[in-house]
C-alpha positions in Angstrom: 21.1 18.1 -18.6 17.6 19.6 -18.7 16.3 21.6 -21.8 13.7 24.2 -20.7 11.0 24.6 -23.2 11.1 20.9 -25.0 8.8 18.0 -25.0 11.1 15.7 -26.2 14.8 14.5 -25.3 17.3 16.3 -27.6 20.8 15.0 -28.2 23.2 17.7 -29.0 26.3 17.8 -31.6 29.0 16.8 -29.0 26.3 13.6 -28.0 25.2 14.6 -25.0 21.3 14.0 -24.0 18.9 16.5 -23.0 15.8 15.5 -21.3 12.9 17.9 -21.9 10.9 19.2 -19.2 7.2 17.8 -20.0 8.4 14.8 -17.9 6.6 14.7 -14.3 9.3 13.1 -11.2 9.4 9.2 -10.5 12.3 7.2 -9.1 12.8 4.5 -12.2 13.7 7.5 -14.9 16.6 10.1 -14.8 14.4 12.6 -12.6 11.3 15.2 -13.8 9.5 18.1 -12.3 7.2 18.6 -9.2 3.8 20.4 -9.2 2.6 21.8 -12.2 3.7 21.5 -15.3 6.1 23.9 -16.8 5.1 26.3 -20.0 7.1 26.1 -23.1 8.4 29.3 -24.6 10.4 30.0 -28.0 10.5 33.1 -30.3 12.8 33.2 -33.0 12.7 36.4 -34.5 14.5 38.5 -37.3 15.2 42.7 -37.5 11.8 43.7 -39.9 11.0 40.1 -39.5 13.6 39.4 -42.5 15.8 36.2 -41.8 18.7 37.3 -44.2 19.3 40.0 -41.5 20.2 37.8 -39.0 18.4 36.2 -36.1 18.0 37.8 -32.2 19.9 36.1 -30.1 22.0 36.7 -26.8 25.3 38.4 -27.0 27.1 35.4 -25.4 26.3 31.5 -24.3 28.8 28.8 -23.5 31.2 27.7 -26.1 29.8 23.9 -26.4 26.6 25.3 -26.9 28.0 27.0 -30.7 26.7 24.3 -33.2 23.2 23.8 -30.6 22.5 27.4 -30.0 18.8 27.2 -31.3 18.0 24.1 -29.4 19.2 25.1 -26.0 19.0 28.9 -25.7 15.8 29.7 -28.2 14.0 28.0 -26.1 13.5 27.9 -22.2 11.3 26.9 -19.3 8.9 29.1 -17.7 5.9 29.2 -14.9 2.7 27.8 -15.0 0.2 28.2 -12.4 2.6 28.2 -9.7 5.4 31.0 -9.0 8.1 28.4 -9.5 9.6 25.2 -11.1 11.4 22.4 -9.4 13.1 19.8 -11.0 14.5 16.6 -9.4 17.1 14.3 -10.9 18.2 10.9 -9.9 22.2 10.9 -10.8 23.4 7.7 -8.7 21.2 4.8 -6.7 19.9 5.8 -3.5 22.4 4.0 -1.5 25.6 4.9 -3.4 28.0 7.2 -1.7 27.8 10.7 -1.7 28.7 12.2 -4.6 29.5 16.2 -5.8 28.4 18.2 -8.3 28.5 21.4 -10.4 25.2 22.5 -11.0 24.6 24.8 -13.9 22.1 27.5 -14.6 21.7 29.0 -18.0 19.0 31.8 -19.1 18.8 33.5 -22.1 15.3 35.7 -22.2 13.8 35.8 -25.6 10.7 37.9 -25.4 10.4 39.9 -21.9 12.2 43.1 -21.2 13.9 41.5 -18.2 13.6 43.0 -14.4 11.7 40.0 -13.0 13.6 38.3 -9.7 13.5 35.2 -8.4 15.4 32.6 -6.3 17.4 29.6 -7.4 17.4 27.3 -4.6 19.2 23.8 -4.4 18.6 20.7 -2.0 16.4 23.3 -0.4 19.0 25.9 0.3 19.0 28.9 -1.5 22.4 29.8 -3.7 21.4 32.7 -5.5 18.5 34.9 -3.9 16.9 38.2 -6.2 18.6 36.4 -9.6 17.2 39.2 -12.0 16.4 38.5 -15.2 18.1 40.6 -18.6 16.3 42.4 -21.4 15.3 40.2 -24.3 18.6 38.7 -26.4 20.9 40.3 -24.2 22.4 38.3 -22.0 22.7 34.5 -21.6 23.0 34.4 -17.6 25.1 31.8 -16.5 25.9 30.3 -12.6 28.2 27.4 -12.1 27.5 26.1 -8.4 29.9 24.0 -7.1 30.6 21.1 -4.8 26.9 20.5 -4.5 25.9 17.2 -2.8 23.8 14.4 -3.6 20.9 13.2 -1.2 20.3 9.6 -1.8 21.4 9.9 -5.3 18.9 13.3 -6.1 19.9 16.7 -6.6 16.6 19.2 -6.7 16.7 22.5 -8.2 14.0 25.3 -7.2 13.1 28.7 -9.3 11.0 30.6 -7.3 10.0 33.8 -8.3 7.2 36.4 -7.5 6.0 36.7 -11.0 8.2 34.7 -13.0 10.4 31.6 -12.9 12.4 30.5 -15.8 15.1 28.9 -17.6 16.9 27.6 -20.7 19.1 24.9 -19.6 20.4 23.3 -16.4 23.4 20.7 -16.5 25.2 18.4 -13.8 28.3 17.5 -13.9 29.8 15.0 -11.1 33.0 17.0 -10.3 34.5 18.1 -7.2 35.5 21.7 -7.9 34.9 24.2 -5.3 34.9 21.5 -2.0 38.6 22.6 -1.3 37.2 26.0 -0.5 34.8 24.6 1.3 37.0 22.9 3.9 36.6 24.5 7.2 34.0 26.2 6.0 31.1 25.9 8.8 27.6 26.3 7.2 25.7 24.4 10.0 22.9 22.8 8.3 23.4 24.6 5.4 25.3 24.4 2.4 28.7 25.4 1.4 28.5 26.9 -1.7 31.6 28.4 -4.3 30.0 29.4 -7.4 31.1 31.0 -10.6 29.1 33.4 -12.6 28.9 35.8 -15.7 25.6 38.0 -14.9 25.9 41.1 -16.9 23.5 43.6 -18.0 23.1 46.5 -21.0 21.7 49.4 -21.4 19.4 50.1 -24.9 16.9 48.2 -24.6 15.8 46.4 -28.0 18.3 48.1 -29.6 21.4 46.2 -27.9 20.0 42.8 -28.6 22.4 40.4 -30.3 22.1 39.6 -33.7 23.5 36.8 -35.7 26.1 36.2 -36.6 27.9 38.0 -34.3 30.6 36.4 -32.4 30.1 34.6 -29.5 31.2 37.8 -26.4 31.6 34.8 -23.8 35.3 34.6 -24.3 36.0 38.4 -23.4 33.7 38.5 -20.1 35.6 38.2 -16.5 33.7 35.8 -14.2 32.6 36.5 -10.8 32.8 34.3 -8.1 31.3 33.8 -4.8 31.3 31.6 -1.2 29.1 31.8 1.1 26.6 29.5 2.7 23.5 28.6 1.5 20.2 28.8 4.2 17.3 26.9 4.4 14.1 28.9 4.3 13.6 30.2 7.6 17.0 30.0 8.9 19.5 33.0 8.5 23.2 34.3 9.1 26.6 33.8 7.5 26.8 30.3 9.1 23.3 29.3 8.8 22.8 30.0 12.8 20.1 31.9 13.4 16.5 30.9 13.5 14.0 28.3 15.4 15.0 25.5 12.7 19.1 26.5 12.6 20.0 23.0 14.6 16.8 20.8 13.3 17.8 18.9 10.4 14.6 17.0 8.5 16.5 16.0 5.4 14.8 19.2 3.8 13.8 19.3 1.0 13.7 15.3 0.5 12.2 13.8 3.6 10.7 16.0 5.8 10.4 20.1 6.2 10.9 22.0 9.7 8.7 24.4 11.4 8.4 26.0 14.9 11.7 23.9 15.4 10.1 19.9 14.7 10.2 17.7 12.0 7.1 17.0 9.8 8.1 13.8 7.7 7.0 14.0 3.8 6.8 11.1 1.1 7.2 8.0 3.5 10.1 8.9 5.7 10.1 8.7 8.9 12.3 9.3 11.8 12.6 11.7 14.2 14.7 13.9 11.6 12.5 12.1 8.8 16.2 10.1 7.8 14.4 6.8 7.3 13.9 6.4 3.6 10.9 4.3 3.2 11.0 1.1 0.8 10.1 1.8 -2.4 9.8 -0.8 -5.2 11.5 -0.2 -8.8 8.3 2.5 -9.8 9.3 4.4 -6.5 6.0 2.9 -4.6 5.9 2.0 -1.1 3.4 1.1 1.2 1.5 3.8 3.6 -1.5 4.7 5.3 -2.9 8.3 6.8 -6.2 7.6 9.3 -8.3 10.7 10.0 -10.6 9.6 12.8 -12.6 6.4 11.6 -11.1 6.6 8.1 -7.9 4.7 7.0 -6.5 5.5 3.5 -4.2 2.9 2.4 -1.6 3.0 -0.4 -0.7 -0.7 -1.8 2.1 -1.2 -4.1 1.0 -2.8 -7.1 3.5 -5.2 -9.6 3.1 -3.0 -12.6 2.1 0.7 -13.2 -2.0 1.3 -13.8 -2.8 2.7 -17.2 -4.6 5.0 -17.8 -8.2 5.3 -19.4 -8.4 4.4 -22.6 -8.6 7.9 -24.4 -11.3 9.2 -22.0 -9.5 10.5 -19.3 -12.7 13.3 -18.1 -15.1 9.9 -17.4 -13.1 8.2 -15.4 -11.2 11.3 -14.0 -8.6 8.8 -12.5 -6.4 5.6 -14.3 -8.3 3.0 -16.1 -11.1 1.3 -13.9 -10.5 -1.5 -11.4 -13.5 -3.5 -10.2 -13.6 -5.2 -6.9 -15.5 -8.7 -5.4 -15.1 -9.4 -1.5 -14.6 -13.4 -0.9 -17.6 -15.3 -0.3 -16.3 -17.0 3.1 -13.5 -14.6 4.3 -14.6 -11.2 5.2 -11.3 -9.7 5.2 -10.4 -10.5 1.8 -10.9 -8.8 -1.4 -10.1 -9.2 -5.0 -9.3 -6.6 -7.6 -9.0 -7.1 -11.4 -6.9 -4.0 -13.7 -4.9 -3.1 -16.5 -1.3 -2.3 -16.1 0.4 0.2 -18.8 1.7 -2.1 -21.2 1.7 -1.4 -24.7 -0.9 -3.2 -27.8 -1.7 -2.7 -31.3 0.5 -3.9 -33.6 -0.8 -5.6 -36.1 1.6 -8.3 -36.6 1.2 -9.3 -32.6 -1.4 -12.2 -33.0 -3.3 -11.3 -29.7 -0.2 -11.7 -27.3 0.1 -8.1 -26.5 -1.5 -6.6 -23.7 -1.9 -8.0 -19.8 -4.9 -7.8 -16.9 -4.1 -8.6 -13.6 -6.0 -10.2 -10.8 -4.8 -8.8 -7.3 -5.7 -10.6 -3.8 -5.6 -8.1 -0.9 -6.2 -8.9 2.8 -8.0 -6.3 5.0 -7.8 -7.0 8.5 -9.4 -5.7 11.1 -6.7 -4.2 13.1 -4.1 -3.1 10.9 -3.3 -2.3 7.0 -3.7 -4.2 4.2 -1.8 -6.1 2.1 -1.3 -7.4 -0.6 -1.4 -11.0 -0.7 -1.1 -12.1 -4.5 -1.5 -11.1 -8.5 -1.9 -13.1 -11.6 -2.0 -11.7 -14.8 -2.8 -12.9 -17.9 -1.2 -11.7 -21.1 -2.5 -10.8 -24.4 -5.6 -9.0 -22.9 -5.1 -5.1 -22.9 -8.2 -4.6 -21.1 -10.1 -5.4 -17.1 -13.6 -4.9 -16.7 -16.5 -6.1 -13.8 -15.2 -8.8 -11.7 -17.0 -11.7 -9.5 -16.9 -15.0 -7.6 -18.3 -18.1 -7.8 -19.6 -20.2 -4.8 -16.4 -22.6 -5.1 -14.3 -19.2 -5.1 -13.4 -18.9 -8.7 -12.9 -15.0 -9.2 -13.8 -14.4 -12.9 -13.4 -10.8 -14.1 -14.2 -9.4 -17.8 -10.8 -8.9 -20.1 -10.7 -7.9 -23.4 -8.2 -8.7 -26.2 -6.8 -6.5 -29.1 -7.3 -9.2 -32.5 -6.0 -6.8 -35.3 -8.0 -9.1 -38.1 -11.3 -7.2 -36.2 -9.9 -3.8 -36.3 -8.3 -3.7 -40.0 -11.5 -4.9 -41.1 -13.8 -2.7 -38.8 -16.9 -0.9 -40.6 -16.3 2.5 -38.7 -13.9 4.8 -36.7 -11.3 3.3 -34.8 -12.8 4.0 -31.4 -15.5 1.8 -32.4 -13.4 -1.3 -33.3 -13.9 -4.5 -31.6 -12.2 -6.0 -29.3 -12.2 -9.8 -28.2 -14.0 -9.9 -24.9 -14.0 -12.9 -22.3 -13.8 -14.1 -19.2 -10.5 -14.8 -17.5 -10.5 -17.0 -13.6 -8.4 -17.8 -11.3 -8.8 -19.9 -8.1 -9.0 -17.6 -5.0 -7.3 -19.9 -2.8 -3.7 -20.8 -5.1 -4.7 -17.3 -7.0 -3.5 -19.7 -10.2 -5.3 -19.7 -13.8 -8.5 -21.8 -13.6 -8.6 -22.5 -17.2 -8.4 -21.0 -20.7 -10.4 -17.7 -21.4 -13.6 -17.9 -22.8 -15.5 -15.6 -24.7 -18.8 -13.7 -23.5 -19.0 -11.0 -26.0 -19.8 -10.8 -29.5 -17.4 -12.4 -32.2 -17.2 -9.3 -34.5 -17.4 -9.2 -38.2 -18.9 -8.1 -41.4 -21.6 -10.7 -41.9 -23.5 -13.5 -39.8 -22.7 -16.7 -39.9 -23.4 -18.4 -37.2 -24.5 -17.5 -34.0 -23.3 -14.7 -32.4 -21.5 -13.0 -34.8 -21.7 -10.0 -36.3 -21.2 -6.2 -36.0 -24.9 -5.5 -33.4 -23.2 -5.4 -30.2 -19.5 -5.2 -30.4 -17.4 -4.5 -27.7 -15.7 -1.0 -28.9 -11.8 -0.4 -28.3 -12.9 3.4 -26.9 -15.7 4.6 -28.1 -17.4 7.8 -25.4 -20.9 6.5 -25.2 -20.1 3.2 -24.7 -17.8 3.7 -21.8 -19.8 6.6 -20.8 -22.7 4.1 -19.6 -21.1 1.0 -18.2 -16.9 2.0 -18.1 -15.4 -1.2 -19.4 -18.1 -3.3 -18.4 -20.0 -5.2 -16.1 -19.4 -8.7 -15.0 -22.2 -10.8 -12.7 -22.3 -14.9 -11.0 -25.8 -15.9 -10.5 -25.1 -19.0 -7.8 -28.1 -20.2 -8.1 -28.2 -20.6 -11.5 -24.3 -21.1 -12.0 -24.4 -18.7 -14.7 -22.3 -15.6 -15.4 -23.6 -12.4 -17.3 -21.8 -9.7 -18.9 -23.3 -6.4 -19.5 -21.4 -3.5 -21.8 -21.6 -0.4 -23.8 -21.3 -2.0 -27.3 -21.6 -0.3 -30.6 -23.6 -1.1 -34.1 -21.3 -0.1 -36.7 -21.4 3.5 -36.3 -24.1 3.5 -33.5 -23.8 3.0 -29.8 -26.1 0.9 -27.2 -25.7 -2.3 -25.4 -24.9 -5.9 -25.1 -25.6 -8.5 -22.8 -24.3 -12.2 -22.6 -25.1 -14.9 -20.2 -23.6 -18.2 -20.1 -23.7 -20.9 -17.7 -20.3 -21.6 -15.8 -19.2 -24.9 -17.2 -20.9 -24.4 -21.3 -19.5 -26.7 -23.5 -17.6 -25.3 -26.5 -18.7 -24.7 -30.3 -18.6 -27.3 -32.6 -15.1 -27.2 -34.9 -18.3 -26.9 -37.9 -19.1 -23.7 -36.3 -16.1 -22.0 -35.3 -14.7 -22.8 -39.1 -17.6 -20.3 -40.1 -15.9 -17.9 -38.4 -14.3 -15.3 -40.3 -11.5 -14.0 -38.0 -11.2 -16.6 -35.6 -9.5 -16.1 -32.4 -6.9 -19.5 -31.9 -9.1 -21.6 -28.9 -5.4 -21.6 -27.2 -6.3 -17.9 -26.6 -9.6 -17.3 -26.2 -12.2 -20.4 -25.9 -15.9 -20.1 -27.7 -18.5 -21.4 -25.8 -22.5 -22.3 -26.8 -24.5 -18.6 -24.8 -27.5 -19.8 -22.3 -30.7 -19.4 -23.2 -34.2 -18.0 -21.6 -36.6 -15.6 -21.3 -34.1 -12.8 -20.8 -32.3 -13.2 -24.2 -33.5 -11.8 -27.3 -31.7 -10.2 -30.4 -32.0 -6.3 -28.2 -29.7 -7.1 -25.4 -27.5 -9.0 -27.6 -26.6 -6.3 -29.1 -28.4 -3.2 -30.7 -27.8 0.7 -30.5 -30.0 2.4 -28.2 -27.9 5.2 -27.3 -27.5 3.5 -23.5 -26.7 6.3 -21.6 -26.1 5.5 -18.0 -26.5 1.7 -16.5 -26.6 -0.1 -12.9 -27.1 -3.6 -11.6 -27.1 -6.2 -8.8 -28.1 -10.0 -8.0 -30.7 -10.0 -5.8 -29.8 -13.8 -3.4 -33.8 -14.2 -2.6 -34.7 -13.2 -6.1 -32.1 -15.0 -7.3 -32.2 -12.6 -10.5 -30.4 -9.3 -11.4 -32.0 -6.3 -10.7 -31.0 -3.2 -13.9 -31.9 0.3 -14.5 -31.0 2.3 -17.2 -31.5 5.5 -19.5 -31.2 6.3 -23.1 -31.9 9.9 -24.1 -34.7 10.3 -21.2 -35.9 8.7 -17.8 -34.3 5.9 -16.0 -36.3 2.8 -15.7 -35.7 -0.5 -14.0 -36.2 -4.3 -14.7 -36.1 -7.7 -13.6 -33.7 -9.6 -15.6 -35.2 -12.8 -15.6 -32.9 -15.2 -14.6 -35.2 -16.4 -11.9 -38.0 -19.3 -13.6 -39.7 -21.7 -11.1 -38.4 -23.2 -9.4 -35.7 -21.2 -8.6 -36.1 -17.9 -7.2 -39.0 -15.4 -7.8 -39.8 -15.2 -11.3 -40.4 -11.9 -12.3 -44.1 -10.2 -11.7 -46.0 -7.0 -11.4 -44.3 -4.3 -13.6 -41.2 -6.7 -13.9 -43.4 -9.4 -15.2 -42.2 -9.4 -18.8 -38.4 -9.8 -19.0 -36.5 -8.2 -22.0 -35.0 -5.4 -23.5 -38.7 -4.5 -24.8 -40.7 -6.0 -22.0 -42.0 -4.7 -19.1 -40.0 -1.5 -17.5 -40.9 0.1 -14.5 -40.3 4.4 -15.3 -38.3 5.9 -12.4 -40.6 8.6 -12.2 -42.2 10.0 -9.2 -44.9 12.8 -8.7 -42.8 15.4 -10.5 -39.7 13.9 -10.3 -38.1 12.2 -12.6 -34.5 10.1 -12.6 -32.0 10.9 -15.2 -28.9 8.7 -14.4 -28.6 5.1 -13.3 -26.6 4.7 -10.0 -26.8 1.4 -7.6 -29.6 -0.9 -6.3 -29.0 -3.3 -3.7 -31.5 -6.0 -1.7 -33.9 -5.2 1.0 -35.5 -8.4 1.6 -37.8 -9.3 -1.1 -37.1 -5.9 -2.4 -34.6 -3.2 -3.7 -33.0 0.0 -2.4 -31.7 1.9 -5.4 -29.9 5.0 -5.9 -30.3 7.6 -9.0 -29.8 10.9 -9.7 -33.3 12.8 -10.7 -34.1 16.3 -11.6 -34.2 17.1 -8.1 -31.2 15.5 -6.8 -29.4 12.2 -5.7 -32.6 10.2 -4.8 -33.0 7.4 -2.4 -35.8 4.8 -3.2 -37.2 1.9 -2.2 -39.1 -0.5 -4.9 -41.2 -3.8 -4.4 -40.1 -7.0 -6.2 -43.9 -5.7 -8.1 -42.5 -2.6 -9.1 -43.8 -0.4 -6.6 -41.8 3.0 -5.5 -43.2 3.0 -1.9 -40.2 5.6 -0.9 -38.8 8.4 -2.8 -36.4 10.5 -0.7 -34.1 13.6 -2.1 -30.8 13.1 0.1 -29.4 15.7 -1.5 -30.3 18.3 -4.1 -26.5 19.1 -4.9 -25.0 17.0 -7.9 -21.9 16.1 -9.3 -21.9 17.1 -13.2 -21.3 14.0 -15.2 -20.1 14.6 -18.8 -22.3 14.6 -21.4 -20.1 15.2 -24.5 -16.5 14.0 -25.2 -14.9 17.2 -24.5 -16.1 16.6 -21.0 -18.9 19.1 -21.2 
């Protein structure tokens, strides 16, 4: 059954399970609501607001429901934004046979003073049309409606109501009462219904409410019964005959929905009366695609569920990030790195808790993709930027959960550090390359070697941090062979930046070094390895917090360095990474000729406009095409490898709001 107003399961005295109605529909659980979600209401109160006087409550309810009477009838279901509230259930497996059932509808109002309507509709039809609702603790309205069938294995109950739509429990019970009246019964389309009732109403307003503990007035009321058939909307008549969609069936409400007399398919089906199910996998997924003129939108099917952000659902305004790199031979292949929902944080799980996965998707030219491949690797809870290497070794950022780090961090939780690395696979097999290896910072109280300490931790959640760079940045300098890493990265209680770059085949620490650890993460796990150096290192973009704000970058191929920009609390500016020493690539020069954190920044500014968020830059020869947002707009511009802005252009004075505080302000 379903208990209206609960946001957890509740197992009654005679062991039956209730599932509450905060849950939204898939096909892998026992069912859930459609649209919106439903409101919770409960009011328990007492004559003068003194409990030894009794409590309100309805005059009558079921029998089973004596020793559970608060749980199930205190409470109910009600709108929210919408004028109704559908439930589906999934009772049997999609291809079992058909199967019949009672379907029961309890309502005992607890606050209102009744005379709302609405419909109760099943599978679509409606069985009882203008149910009105009683004065508060009156009446606990109850329908039985029998020999209702399933529809590959569902059963879906509507209230829809002008104003109001609620209820306090509905149950289903496989039984095959009522069918025999049903025989030779013609309904059409419809659906022969035989229901029994007890809908009874009193005068006195508040006065007549029940009170406990008076008896239970179920066992001296006479039901009413009913059969009739039961329409869909827009067809009419005794028998379900009259109207444009009388004789169209479109497996309503399930696959499809009639109108003018032709089927519109919903949810995958297809068909011409939408009666082909489509093939879903065990989270109810199955591949589609809708084109509107040049665009395709395709839906892929992915081996797990994708979790959600990590505690900041208004930046990402979506499911935790997945980052994308196009193969460097084959243009219609892409790979895709992301974090399913699976669970991490105990503290007695030694780092194997967690998984990332590495997808492979084909996009050819005529036709839809597919998806070709994943690996994931456990014990990392976390997928950041992703690239490829020359060789095609797609390398994407994952972080692990190592509870040592977070018992001992020096802040809040948000700002605990997590393990981050690397993790490869080889495009071609889409098989592990090797172990793991660490780009990030290996967290703890004091430094003891290089590249520990707390200046530039990867945080488990912290706002700031994944306000600027999501869960990080990930970019393979061929020419170099070198990867960098570029995150939002706390200082104890402070937020800023980190960046890491390491050549692609570094050799390992020394066992000396690593024993100075002092929470090592077991090499099996995650591998140290000796950080590059250059002129683009020093102890700022290793870590320190400088309130990083907003953050883009690329590798420019005739450079051969990275282009950044980036804010704090005022103007973007943009450097030259400085990657590029002769004689590879052009080192940096001009107003790029310094590289560092503190070395030579070009402002974004231009006549008397000025940027205020990071967005994208991208090669234009020798020079860069970048993207921000300004005070007057989203701004095109074009900038020199000297740091020139020779083009400034508003494309648009309308901007989306980003949020600026964690409420999402």
């Amino acid at each position: 059954g379903i208990n209206g107003g609960f946001s957890t399961d509740y197992v009654d005295t005679l062991g039956r399970t209730w599932h509450h109605t905060k849950e939204k529909y898939t096909f892998h659980s026992w069912g859930g609501y459609l649209g919106e979600t439903p409101q919770d209401r409960f009011k328990l109160t007492s004559p003068e607001r003194n409990q030894s006087l009794g409590t309100y409550q309805c005059r009558n309810w079921p029998p089973e429901y004596d020793q559970d009477y608060e749980a199930l009838l205190h409470h109910y279901s009600k709108e929210n934004k919408w004028t109704n509230q559908t439930f589906r259930v999934n009772l049997q497996q999609p291809d079992d046979p058909v199967s019949y059932y009672t379907v029961k509808y309890h309502f005992c109002e607890t606050d209102k003073r009744g005379g709302s309507q609405w419909d109760i509709r099943i599978n679509g039809k409606t069985v009882k049309k203008d149910y009105t609702s009683k004065w508060a603790h009156h009446h606990t309205d109850i329908y039985h409606f029998k020999c209702i069938p399933s529809s590959s294995g569902m059963i879906e109950v509507s209230i829809v109501g002008g104003k109001q739509s609620r209820f306090s429990t509905i149950e289903f019970e496989k039984s095959m009462e009522g069918c025999t009246e049903c025989e030779g019964f013609s309904c059409g389309k419809g659906l022969c219904s035989g229901s029994t009732f007890y809908d009874k109403s009193f005068s006195g307003g508040w006065g007549a409410r029940g009170l406990s503990p008076w008896e239970n007035e179920f066992p001296t009321e006479e039901p009413q019964s009913s059969l009739q058939c039961a329409c869909d909307l827009g067809v009419e008549g005794d028998s379900c005959e009259n109207g444009t969609c009388a004789t169209v069936n479109c497996n309503e409400p399930f696959g499809g929905f009639c109108s003018g007399g032709a089927c519109t398919c919903i949810d995958g089906y297809s068909g011409d009366n939408c009666e082909v199910a489509p093939v879903r996998d065990k989270f109810g997924c199955y591949p589609d695609y809708v084109v509107s003129g040049k665009l395709m939108v395709s839906t892929l099917c992915l081996p797990e569920l994708i979790a959600g952000p990590a505690g900041h659902g208004n930046l990402f305004r979506g499911p935790s990030p997945m980052s994308a790199v196009a193969d460097k031979l084959q243009p219609d292949t892409v790979y895709f790195s992301w974090t399913p929902d699976a669970k991490y944080g105990k503290a007695g799980a030694n780092g194997t808790e967690g998984r990332i996965y590495v997808s492979k998707m084909k996009l050819p030219s005529q036709g839809v993709p597919v998806l070709e491949n994943s690996y994931a690797f456990n014990g990392f809870a976390r997928a950041g930027g992703i690239d490829m290497t020359e060789d095609g070794i797609v390398g994407t950022l994952c972080a692990k959960l190592w509870y040592p780090w977070v018992e001992h961090t020096n802040s809040h939780l948000d700002k605990a550090a997590m393990v981050l690395a690397v993790c490869e696979v080889n495009a071609s097999s889409m098989t592990k390359h090797r172990t793991p290896w660490q780009i990030g910072k290996q967290y703890q109280e004091s430094v003891t070697a290089p590249n520990t300490g707390i200046w530039g931790s990867y945080p488990l959640s912290a706002w700031f941090a994944q306000r600027s760079v999501g869960y990080g940045y990930l970019i393979y300098a061929p020419a170099q062979q070198m990867w960098t890493a570029w995150y939002g990265a706390t200082v104890d209680y402070h937020t800023g930046f980190a960046m890491h770059t390491y050549h692609r085949d570094a050799p390992g620490i020394s066992d000396k070094e690593y024993a100075k650890y002092k929470y090592p993460v077991p090499r099996e796990q995650v591998e140290p390895r000796e950080e590059a150096d250059g002129p683009w290192r020093d102890h700022h973009r290793t870590g320190t917090g400088d309130h990083q704000a907003s953050a883009a970058w690329f590798y420019h191929p005739r450079l051969k360095d990275i282009g950044l920009q980036k804010n704090t609390h005022w103007e973007v500016y943009m450097q030259q990474y400085g990657l590029a020493e002769d004689p590879i690539g052009m080192p940096p020069a001009g107003e790029f000729a310094s590289p560092g954190h503190k070395g030579s920044r070009l402002e974004l500014v231009h006549g008397n406009d000025t940027g205020r968020q990071a967005n994208a830059l991208r090669p234009c020869v020798d020079d860069w095409i970048i993207g921000l947002i300004s005070d007057q707009g989203n701004v095109c511009a074009k900038v020199t490898r000297l740091g020139e802005i020779v083009t400034w252009k508003v494309i648009e004075p309308l901007v989306a709001g980003m949020p600026c505080g964690s409420s999402g302000g």
